[in-house]
TORPAKOL-248341 format. One line per 8 residues: number of its first residue (from 1); for each residue x, y, z of C-alpha. Coordinates in steps of 0.25 Angstrom, whole numbers, plus 5000, padded with zeros to 4 digits. Layout:
<pts>
NUM = X Y Z ~ ...
</pts>
This chain:
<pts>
1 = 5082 4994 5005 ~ 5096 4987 5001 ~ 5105 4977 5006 ~ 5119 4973 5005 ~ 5123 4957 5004 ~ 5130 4951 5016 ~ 5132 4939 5012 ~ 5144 4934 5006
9 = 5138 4919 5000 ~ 5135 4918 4986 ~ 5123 4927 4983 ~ 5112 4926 4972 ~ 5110 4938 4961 ~ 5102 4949 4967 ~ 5086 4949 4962 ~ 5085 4962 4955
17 = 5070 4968 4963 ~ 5068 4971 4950 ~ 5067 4959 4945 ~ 5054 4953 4954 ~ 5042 4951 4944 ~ 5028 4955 4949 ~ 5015 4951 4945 ~ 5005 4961 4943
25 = 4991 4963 4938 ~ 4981 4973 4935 ~ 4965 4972 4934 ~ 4951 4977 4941 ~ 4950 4969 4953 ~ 4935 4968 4951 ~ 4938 4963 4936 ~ 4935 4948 4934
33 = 4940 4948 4922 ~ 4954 4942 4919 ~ 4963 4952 4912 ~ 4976 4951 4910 ~ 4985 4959 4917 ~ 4993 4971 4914 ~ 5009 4971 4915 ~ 5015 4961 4925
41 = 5029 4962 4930 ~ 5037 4967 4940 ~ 5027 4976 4948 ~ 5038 4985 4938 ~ 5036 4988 4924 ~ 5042 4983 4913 ~ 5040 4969 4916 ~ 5033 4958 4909
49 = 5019 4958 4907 ~ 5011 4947 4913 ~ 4997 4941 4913 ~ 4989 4938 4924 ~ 4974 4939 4930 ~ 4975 4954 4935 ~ 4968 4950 4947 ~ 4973 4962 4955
57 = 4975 4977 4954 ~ 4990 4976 4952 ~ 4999 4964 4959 ~ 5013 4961 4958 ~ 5020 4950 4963 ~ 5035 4950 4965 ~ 5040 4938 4961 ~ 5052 4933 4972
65 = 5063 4924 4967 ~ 5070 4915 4976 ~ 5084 4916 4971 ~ 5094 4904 4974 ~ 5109 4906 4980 ~ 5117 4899 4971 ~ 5128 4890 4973 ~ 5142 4891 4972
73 = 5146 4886 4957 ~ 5160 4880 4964 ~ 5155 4872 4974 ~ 5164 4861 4969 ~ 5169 4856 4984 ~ 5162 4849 4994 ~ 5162 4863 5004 ~ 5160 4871 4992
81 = 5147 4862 4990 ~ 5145 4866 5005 ~ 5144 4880 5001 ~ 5134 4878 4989 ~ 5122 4871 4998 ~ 5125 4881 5008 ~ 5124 4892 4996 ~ 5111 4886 4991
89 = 5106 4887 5005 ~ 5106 4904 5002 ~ 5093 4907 4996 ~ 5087 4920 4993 ~ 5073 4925 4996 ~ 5063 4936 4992 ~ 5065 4944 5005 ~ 5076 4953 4995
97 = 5064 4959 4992 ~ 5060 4962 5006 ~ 5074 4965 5014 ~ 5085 4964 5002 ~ 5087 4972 4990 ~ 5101 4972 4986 ~ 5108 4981 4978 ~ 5107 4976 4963
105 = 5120 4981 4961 ~ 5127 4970 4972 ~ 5127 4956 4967 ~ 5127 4949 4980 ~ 5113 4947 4987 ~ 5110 4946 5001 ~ 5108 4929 5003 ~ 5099 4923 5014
113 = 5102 4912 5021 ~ 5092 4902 5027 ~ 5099 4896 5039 ~ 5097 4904 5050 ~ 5111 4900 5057 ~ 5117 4911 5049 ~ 5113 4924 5054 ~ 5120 4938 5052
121 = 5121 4939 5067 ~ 5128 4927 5072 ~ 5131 4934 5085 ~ 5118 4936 5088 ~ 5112 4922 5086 ~ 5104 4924 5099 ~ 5092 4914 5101 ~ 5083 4924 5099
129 = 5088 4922 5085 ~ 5091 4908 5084 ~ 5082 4902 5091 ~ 5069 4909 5099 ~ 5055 4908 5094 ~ 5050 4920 5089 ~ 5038 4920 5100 ~ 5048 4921 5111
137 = 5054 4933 5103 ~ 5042 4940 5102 ~ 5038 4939 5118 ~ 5054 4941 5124 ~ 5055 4951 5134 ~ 5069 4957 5128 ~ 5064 4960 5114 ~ 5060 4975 5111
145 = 5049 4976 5103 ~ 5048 4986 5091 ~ 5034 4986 5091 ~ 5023 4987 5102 ~ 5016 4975 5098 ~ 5030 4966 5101 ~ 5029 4961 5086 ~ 5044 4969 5082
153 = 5054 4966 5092 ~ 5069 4965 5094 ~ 5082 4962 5104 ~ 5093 4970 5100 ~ 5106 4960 5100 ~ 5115 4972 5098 ~ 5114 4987 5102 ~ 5116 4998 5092
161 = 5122 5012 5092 ~ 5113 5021 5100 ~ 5119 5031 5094 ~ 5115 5031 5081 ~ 5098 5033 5079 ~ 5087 5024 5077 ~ 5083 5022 5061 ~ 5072 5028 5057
169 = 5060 5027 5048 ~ 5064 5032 5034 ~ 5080 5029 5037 ~ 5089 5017 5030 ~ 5094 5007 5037 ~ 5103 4993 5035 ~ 5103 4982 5044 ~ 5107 4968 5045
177 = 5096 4957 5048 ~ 5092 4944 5046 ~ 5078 4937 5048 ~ 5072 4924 5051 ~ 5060 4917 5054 ~ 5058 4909 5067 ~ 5063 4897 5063 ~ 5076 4906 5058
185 = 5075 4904 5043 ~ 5084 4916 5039 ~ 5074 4926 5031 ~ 5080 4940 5030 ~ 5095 4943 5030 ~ 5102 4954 5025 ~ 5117 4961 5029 ~ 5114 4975 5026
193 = 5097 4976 5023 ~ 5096 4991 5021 ~ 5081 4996 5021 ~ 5073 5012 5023 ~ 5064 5009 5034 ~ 5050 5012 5032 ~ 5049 5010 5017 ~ 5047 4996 5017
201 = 5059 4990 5014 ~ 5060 4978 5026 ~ 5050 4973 5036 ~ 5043 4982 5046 ~ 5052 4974 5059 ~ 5065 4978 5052 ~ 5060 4993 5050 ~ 5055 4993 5063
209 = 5068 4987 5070 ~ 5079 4995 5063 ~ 5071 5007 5069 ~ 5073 5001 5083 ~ 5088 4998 5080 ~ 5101 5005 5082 ~ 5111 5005 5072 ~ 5120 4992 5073
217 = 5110 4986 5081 ~ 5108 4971 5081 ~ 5094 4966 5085 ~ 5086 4953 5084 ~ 5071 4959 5078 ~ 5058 4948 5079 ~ 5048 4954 5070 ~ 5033 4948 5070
225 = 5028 4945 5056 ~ 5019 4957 5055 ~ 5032 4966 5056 ~ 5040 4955 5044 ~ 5032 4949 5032 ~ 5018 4947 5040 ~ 5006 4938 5034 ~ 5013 4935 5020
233 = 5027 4932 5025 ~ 5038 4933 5013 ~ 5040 4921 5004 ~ 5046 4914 5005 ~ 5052 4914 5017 ~ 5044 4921 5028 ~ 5031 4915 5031 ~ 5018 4923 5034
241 = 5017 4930 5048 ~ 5031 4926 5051 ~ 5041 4932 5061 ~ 5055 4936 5060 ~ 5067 4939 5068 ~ 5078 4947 5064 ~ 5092 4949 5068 ~ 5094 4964 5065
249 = 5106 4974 5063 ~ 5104 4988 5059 ~ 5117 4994 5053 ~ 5114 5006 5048 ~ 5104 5018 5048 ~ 5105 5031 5037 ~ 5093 5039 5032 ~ 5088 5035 5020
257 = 5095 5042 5005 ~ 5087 5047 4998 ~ 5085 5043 4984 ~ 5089 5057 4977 ~ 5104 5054 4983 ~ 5105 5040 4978 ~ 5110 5033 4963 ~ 5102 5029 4954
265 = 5106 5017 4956 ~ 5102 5016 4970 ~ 5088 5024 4969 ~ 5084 5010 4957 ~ 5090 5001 4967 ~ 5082 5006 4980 ~ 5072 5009 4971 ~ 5067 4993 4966
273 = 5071 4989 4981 ~ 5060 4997 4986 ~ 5052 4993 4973 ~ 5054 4978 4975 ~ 5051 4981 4990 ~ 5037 4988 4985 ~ 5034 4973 4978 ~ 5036 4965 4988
281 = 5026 4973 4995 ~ 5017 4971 4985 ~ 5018 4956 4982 ~ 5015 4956 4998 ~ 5002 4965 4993 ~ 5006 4977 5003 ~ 5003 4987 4994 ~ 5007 4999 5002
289 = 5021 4994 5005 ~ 5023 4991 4991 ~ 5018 5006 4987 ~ 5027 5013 4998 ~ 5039 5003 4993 ~ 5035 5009 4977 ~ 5034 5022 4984 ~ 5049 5022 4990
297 = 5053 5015 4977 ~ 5049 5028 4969 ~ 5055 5038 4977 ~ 5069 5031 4976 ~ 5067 5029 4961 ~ 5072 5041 4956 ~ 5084 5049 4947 ~ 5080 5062 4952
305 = 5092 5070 4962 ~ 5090 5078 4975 ~ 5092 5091 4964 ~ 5079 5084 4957 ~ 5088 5081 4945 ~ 5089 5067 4938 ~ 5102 5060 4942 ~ 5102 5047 4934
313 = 5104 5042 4921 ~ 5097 5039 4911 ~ 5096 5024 4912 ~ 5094 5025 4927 ~ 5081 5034 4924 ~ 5076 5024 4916 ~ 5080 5014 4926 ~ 5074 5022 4938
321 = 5060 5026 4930 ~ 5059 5009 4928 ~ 5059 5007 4940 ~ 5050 5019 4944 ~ 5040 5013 4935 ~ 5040 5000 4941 ~ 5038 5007 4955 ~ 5026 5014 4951
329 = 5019 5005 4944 ~ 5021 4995 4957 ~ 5017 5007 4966 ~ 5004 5008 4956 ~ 5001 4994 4957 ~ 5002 4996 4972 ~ 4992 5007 4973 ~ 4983 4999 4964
337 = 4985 4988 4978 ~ 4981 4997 4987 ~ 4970 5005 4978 ~ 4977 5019 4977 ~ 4972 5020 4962 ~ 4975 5034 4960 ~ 4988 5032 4965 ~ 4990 5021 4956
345 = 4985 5030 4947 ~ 4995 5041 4948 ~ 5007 5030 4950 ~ 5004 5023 4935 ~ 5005 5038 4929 ~ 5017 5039 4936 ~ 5022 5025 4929 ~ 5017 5031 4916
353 = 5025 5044 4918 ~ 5038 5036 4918 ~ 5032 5026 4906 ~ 5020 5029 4898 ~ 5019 5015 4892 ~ 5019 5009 4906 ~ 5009 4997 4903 ~ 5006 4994 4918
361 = 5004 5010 4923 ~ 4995 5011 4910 ~ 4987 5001 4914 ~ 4988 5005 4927 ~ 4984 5019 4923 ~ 4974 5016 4913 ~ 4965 5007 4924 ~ 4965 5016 4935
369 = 4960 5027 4926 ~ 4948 5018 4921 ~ 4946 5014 4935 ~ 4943 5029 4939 ~ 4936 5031 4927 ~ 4945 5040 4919 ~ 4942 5029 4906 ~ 4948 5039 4895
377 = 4964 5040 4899 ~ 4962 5026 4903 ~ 4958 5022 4891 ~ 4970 5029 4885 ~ 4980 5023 4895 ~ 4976 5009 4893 ~ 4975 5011 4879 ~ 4989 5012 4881
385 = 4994 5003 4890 ~ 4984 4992 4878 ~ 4995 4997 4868 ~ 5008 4995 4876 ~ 5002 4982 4880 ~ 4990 4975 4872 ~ 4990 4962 4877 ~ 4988 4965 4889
393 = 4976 4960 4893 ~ 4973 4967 4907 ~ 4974 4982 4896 ~ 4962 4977 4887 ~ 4954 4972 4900 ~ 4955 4987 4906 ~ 4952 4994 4892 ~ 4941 4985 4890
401 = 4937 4987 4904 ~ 4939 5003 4902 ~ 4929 5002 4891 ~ 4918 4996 4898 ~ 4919 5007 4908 ~ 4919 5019 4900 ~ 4907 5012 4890 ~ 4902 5010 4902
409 = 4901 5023 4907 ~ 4895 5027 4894 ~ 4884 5020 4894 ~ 4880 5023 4909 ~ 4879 5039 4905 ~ 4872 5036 4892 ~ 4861 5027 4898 ~ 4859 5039 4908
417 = 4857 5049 4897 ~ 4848 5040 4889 ~ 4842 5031 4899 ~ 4834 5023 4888 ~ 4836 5021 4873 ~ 4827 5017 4861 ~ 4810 5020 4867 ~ 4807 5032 4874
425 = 4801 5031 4888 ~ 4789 5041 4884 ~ 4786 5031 4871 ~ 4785 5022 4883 ~ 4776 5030 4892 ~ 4767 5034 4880 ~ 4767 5018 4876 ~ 4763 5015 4891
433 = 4752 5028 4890 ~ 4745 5022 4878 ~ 4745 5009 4884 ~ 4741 5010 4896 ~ 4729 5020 4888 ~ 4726 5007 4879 ~ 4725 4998 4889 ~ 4713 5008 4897
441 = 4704 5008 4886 ~ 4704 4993 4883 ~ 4701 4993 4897 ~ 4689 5003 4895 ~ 4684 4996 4883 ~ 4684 4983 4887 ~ 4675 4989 4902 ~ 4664 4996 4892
449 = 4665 4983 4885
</pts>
């Protein structure tokens, strides 16, 4: 998904995606010991390592930044001062990781405006927009609901061409929108949001609508929150279990280019926004979404051609295999989430096929094999992930824990082969025999006696 600014105020640098840090640890859940983790960083390799409680199987945490809109450096005059407090009034949220991802080669950003009297529609400020509460919008008789259970609606504000197909699922769309909450604080806008519907990259309502729409159609769409941000809401600036109204236009509908046909260029670009959608999946812990954003991610990351040759350079190999590895091992730490082991299992290798000396896949790898009892190669695999990294303390605690398991297992078989050691059970019986005959004739003696 891409976008393309519209806004012709003063704009801050553009967040590289790949820039967002993410947390992660690595443990047994039913451990209670407190290790040090394996590798933190950015859900991506090659970060910084970090310590923490590994508490969890694997957790990342995408770290927003709130990026401020600075202010003209000639505000010198009385209107040009004018300009600046209207200019610190643009303030940029975390929702480019959920509608925006602008191409890193534009400078410009796409701004958001908190005043809800500027609107991309301004001949169509109706009071269903302005004004209405959203209860009276969710009962109105000239709505159409999108969905049977009246929680998806919309009133079209302007027709589009009949002539030209409904979108469909798998298909590219761009359209022009702008949301807000019920009180019409300004929380989504975007000129030219462009988005694959069905892969995740946008809210269910705005995939849902835009299949509903004609091209150049202009409609108001009131979503409940089950269809938006639902129980956790988006920080900082839509609450839990909030609804939203959108003012909608779809500009254009194409099927969606397959990466083969693409530059390289564009294959990394498309490539970490679906990447950076996967981890704000995963900070929302929805697992699936993050591995099916990973999945697409993969499958765009790519230097092969439709002829099945490689078409890019040797830097941008380098570049595209980075960021395959930084994929993967997100999608393995997604797995991990959902308890798919074997799959996470068979997505570390793959990291380790692209970079042996992957710290995080090796330790990865080496405790899913000693959690299914293959003790050998997982000694050898952790062994080496101890070498790359010997501080880190979560390595030694899984070794050591490897250890216990396979002496463990040793000294089960060995007591079931030899069941007792040092006296023998018949010097026992005989000792018990002669005893017992001992103890008869003092009896008899002592009788006759």
């Amino acid at each position: 998904m891409e976008t393309e600014p519209c806004c012709k105020e003063q704009r801050d640098r553009v967040l590289d995606p790949t820039e967002s840090k993410v947390a992660e640890s690595i443990s047994e859940p039913a451990d209670s010991d407190s290790l040090n983790k394996l590798p933190c960083g950015s859900a991506e390799e090659g970060e910084e390592l970090c310590r923490k409680d590994p508490s969890e199987i694997e957790n990342h945490a995408v770290e927003s930044k709130d990026t401020e809109i600075k202010s003209l450096s000639s505000c010198e005059q009385e209107s040009e001062k004018a300009e600046c407090k209207i200019e610190k009034k643009l303030k940029k949220t975390n929702s480019w990781k959920m509608v925006r991802f602008q191409d890193p080669s534009t400078e410009e950003d796409v701004v958001e405006r908190d005043s809800s009297a500027e609107i991309l529609f301004p001949e169509y400020a109706v009071e269903e927009w302005t004004s209405s509460q959203f209860e009276e919008l969710f009962m109105a008789e000239d709505w159409e609901n999108i969905t049977e259970d009246r929680l998806l609606r919309k009133k079209v504000l302007e027709s589009g061409d009949i002539q030209v197909p409904r979108s469909t699922w798998g298909q590219e769309v761009t359209v022009k929108m702008q949301g807000v909450l019920e009180d019409r604080t300004v929380v989504e806008k975007d000129c030219k949001l462009v988005f694959v519907i069905g892969e995740g990259d946008v809210i269910q309502a705005l995939e849902e609508c835009v299949m509903s729409m004609q091209r150049g159609e202009i409609t108001l769409l009131l979503a409940d929150s089950q269809y938006a941000y639902g129980l956790l809401g988006r920080e900082p600036d839509i609450p839990a279990w909030a609804p939203l109204l959108y003012q909608l236009q779809l500009l254009d509908i194409r099927d969606k280019p397959d990466p083969e046909t693409l530059l390289i260029t564009d294959r990394i670009r498309i490539g970490n926004q679906k990447r950076e959608r996967g981890n704000f999946h995963f900070q929302r812990e929805e697992y699936s979404l993050a591995a099916r954003a990973y999945y697409v991610a993969l499958e765009v990351l790519t230097t092969r051609s439709k002829d099945g040759n490689d078409v890019g350079m040797k830097e941008e190999e380098e570049e595209v295999r980075e960021y395959r590895v930084k994929c993967l091992n997100n999608l393995a730490a997604a797995q991990l989430k959902l308890e798919q082991f074997d799959e996470a299992l068979h997505t570390s290798r793959d990291v380790l096929t692209l970079q042996p000396n992957n710290v995080k896949a090796l330790f990865r790898t080496g405790k899913l094999l000693s959690d299914k009892g293959e003790y050998k190669e997982a000694m050898e695999v952790l062994k080496q992930a101890l070498k790359l990294e010997p501080t880190t303390k979560a390595i030694h605690a899984e070794l050591s824990k490897l250890v216990k398991r396979q002496s463990g297992g040793k000294d089960t078989r060995q007591w079931r082969v030899k069941p007792a050691k040092g006296i023998s059970w018949k010097f026992i019986l005989g000792a018990l025999v002669v005893a017992l005959g001992s103890l008869v004739t003092s009896l008899i003696l002592s009788a006759r006696n």
